[in-house]
N, C-alpha and C positions, 0 to 999 in steps of 0.2 A: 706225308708218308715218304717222300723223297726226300726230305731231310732226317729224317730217319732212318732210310736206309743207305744212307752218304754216311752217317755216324757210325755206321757198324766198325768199319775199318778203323777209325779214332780210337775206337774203344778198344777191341781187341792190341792195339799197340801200345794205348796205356796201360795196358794189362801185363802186355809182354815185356817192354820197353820204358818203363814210365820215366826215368833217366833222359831219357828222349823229346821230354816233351816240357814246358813249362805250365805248373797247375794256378799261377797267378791270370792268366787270361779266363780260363774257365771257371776261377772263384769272383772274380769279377763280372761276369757276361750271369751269373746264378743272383746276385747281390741286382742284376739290373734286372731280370725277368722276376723276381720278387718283388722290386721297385713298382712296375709295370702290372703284376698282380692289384699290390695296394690300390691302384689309381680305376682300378675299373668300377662300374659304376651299374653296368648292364650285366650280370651276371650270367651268359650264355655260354654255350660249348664254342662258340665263334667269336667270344670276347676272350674265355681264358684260355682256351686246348691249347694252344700256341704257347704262349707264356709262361703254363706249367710243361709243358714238354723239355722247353728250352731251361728253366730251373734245374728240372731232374736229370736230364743231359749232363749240362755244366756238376750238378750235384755228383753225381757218379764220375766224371772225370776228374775231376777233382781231387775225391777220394784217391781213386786208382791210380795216379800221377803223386799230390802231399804224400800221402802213406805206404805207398806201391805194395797194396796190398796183392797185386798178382802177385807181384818176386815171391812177397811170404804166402801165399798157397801154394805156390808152384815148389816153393822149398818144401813145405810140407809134406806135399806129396812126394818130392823124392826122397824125402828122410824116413816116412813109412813103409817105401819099396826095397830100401837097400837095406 
């Protein structure tokens, strides 16, 4: 949960900022906690929670950094206002 709540701020900045950030570290760190899924063996909440966290972490940064998709909502919405 403390890594999760240390992420918030990552994220709200690729959202705001994604120019700001480089999205090859987090498309790589998703490529490795999928690796790390493959490899389990024990299928518990205490084998996978972790590993799928950190997938869909990395997953969504990703996104919001490659595509910056904040910019283009945040466009959107001022383009509906004005």
């Amino acid at each position: 949960m403390a890594d999760g709540m240390a992420g918030i701020p990552t994220i709200i900045k690729s959202f705001k900022e994604p120019e700001s950030e480089n999205y090859k570290a987090y498309f790589y760190s998703m490529i490795n906690a999928g690796i790390t899924l493959l490899t389990i063996k024990t299928w518990s909440f205490a084998h996978w929670g972790f590993p799928i966290y950190i997938f869909l972490i990395c997953a969504l940064l990703t996104l919001l950094i490659k595509f910056k998709l904040g910019k283009r909502y945040l466009s959107k919405i001022i383009t509906n206002e004005v």
